[in-house]
N, CA, C and O of each residue as an XYZ file, in Angstrom:
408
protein
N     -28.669     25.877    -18.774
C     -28.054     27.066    -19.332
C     -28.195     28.205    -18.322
O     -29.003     28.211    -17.393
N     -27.253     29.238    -18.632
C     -27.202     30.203    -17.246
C     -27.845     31.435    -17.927
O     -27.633     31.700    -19.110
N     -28.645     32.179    -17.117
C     -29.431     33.223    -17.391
C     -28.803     34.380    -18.477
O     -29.621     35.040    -19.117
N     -27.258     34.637    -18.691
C     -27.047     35.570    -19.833
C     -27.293     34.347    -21.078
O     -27.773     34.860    -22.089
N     -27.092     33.061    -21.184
C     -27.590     32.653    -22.259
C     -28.515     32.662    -22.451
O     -28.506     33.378    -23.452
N     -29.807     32.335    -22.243
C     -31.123     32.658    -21.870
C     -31.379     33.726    -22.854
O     -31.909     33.747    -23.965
N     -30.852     34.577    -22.114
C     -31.170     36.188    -22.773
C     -30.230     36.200    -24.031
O     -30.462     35.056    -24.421
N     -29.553     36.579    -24.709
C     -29.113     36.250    -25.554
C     -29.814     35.295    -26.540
O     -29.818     35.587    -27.736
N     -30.424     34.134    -26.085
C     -31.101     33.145    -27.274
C     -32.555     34.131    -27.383
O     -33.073     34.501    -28.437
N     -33.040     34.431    -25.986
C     -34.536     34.994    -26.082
C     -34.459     36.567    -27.168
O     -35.356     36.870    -27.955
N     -32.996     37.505    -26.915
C     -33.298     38.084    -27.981
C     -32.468     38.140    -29.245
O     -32.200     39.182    -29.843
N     -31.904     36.349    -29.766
C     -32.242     36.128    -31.052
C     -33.473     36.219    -31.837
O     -33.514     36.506    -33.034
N     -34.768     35.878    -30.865
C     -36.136     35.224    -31.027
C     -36.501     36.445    -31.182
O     -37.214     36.681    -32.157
N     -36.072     37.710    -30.158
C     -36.748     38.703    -30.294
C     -36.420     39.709    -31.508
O     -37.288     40.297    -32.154
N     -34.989     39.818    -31.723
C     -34.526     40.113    -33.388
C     -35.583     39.169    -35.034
O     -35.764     39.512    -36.202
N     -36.028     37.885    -34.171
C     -37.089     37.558    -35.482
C     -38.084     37.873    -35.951
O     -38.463     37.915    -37.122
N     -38.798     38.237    -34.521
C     -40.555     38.585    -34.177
C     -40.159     40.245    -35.093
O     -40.867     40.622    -36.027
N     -39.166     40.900    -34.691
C     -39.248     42.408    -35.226
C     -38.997     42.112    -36.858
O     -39.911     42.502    -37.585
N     -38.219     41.671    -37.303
C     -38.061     41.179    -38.495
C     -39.515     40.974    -39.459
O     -39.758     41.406    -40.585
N     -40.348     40.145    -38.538
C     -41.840     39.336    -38.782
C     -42.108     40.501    -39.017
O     -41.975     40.940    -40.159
N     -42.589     41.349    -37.898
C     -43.417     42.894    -38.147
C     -42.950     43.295    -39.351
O     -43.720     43.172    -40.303
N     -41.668     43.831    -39.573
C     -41.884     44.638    -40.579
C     -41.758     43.774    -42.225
O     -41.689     44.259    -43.354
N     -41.766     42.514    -41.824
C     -42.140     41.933    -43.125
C     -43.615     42.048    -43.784
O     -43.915     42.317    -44.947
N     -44.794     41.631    -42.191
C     -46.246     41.648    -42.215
C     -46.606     42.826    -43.028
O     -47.039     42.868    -44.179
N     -46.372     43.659    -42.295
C     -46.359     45.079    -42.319
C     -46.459     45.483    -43.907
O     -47.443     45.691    -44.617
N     -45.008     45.512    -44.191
C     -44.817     45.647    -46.192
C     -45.769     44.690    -47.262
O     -45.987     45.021    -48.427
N     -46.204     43.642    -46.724
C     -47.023     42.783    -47.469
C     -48.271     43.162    -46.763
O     -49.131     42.813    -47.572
N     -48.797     43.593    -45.891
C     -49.988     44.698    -46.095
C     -50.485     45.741    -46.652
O     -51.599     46.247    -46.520
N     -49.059     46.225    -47.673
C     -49.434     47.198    -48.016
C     -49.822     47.125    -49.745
O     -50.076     48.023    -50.549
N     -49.732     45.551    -49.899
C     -50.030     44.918    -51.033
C     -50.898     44.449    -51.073
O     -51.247     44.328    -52.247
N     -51.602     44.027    -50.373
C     -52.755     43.384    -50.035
C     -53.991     43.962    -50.370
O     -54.380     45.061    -49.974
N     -54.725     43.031    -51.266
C     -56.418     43.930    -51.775
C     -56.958     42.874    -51.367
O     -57.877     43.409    -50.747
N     -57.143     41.633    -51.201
C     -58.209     40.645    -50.738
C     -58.448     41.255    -49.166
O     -57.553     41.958    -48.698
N     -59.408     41.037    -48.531
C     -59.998     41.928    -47.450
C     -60.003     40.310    -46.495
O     -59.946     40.318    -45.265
N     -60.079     39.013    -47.309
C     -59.550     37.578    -46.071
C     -58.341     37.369    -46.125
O     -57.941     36.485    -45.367
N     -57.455     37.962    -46.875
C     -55.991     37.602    -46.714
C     -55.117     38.449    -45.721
O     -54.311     38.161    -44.836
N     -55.789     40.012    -46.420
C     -55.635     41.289    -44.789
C     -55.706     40.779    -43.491
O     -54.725     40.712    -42.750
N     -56.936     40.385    -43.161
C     -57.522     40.064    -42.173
C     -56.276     38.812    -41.599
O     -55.507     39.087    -40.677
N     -56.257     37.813    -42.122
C     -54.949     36.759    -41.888
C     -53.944     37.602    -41.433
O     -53.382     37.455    -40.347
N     -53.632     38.742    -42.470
C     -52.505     38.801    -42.217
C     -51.843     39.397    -40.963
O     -50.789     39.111    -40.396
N     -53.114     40.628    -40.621
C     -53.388     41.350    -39.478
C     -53.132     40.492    -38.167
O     -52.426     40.807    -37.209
N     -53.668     39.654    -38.301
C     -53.507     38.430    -37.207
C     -52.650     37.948    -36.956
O     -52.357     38.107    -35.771
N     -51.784     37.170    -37.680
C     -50.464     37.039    -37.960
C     -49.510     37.988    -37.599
O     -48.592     37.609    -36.871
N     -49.548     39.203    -37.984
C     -48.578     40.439    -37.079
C     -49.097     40.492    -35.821
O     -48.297     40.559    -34.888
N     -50.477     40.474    -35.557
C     -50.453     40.489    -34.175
C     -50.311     39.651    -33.398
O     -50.703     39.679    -32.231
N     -49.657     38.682    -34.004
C     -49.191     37.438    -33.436
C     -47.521     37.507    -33.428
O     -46.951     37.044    -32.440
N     -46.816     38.015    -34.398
C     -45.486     37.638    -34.890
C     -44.646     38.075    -35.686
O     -44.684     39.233    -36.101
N     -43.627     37.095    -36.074
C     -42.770     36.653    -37.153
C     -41.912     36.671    -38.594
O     -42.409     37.322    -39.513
N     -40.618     35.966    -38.826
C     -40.199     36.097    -39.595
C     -40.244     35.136    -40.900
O     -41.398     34.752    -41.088
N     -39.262     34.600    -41.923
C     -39.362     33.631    -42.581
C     -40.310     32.309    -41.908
O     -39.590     31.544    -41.265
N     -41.866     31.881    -41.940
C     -42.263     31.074    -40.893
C     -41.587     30.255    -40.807
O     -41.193     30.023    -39.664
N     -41.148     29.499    -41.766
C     -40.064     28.021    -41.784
C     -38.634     28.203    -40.950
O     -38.040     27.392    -40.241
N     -38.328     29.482    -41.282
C     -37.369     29.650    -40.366
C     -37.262     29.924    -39.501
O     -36.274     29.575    -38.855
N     -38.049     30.569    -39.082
C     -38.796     30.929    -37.369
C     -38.886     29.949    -37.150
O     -37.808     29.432    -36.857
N     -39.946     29.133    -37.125
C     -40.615     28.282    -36.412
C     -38.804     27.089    -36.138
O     -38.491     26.675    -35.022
N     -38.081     26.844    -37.231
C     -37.115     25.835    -36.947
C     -36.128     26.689    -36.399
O     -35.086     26.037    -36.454
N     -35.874     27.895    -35.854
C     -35.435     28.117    -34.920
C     -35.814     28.112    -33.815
O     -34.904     28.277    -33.003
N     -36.737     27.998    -33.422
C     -37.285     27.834    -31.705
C     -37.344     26.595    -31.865
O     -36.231     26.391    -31.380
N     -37.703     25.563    -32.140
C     -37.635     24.327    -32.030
C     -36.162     24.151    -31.603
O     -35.852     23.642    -30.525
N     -35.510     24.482    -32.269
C     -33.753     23.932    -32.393
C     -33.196     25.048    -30.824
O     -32.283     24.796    -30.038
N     -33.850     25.882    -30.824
C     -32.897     26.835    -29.650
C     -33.665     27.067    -28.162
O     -33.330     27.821    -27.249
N     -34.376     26.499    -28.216
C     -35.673     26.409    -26.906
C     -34.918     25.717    -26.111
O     -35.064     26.001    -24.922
N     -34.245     24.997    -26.326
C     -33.165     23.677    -25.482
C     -31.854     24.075    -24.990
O     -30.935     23.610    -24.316
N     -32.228     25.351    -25.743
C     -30.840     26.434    -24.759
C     -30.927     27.489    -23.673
O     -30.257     28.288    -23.018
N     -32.248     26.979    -23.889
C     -32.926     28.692    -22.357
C     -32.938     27.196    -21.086
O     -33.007     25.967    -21.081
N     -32.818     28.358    -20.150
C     -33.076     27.840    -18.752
C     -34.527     27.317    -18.654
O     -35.367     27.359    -19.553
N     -34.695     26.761    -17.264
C     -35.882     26.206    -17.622
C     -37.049     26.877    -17.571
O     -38.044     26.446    -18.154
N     -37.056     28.191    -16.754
C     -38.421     29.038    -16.201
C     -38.674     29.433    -17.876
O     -39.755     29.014    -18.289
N     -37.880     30.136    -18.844
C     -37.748     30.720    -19.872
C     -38.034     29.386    -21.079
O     -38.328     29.668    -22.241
N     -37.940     28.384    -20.750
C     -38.091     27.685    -21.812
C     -39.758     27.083    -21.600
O     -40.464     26.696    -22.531
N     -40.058     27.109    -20.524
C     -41.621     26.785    -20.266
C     -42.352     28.146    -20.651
O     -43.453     27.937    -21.161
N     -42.066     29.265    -20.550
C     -42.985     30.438    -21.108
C     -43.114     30.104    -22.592
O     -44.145     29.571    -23.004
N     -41.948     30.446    -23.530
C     -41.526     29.714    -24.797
C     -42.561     29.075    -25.315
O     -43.261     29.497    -26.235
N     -42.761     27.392    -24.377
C     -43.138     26.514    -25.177
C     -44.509     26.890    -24.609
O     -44.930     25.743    -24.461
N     -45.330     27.534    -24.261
C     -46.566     27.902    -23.601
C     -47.227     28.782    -24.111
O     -48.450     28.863    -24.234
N     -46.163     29.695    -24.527
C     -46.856     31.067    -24.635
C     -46.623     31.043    -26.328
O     -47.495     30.872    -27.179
N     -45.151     31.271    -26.539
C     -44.471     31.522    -27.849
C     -44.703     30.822    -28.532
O     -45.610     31.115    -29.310
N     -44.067     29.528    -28.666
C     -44.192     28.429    -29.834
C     -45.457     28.018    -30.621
O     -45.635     27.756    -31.811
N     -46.376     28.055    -29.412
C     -48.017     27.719    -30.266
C     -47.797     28.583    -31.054
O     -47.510     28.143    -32.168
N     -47.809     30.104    -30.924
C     -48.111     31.054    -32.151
C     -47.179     30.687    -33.164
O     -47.503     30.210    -34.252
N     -46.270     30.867    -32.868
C     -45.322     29.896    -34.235
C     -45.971     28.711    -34.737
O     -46.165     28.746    -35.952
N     -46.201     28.097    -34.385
C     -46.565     26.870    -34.961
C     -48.023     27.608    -35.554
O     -48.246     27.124    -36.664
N     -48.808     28.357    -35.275
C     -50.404     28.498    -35.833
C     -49.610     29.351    -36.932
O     -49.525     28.653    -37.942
N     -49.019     30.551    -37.114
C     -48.715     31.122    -38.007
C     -48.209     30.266    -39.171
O     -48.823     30.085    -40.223
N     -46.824     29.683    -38.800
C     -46.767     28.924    -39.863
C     -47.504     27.944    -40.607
O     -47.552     27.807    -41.830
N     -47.980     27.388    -39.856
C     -48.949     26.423    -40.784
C     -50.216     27.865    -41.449
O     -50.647     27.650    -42.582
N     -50.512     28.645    -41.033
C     -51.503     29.441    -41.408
C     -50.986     29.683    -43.109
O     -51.637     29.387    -44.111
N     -49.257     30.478    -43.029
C     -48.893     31.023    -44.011
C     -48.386     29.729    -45.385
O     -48.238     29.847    -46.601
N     -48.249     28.584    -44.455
C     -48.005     27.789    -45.074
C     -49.348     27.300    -46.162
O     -49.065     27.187    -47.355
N     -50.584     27.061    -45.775
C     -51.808     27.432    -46.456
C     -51.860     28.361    -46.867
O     -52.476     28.262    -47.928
N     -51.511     29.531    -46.649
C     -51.929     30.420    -47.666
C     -51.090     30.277    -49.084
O     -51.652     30.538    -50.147
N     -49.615     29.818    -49.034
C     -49.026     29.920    -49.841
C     -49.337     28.319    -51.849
O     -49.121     28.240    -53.058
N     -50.052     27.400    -50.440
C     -50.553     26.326    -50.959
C     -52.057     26.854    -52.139
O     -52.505     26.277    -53.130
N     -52.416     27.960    -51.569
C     -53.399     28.411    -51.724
C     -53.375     29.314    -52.928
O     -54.037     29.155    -53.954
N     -52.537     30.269    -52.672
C     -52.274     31.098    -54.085
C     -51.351     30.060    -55.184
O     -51.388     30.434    -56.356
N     -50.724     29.091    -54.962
C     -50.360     28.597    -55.991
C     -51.447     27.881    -56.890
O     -51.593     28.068    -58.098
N     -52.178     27.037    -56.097
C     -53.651     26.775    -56.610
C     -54.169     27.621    -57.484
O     -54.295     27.291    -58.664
N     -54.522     28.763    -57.054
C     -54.887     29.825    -58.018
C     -53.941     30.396    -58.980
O     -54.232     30.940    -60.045
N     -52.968     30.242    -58.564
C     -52.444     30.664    -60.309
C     -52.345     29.828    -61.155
O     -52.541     30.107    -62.338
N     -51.942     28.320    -60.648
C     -51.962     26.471    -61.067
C     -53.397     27.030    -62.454
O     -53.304     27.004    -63.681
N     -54.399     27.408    -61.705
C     -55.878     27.147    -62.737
C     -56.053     28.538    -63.104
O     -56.927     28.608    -63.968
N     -55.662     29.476    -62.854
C     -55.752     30.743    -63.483
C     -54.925     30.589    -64.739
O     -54.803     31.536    -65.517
């Protein structure tokens, strides 16, 4: 792929991560558990949007950046995708539990 595609896919990715913030962000301001804050804090300072949908968009569009840009990606970027989501993905396993027996 040629470097304006590149850019263009990199700021689809980057239209998500801002998305992420100000999602984190608003669900911090709901937040009273002081270990779910803490997650969540982490998580923004990590990222992201819908995780499921984040995360299956870089999987699916990583194969459209050039190659210097697709090795940062899978090096730098994607782990955090992948830790977030599975993070939020537990958490969500987690509060259902608790309401399941609440």
């Amino acid at each position: 792929m040629n470097r304006g595609g590149s850019i263009r896919t990199l700021n689809s990715f980057l239209r998500g991560e801002i998305a992420a913030v100000a999602s984190y962000r608003l669900a911090l301001a709901h937040v009273v558990d002081r270990r779910t804050e803490a997650e969540l804090r982490a998580c923004l300072a990590s990222h992201e949007e819908g995780e499921d949908r984040g995360l299956e968009r870089y999987l699916h569009d990583v194969g459209k950046l050039d190659q210097d840009s697709r090795r940062i990606v899978g090096r730098e970027i994607l782990p955090e995708q992948v830790r977030t989501h599975d993070w939020l993905s537990d958490l969500k396993l987690r509060d259902a539990g608790l309401r399941d027996a609440g």
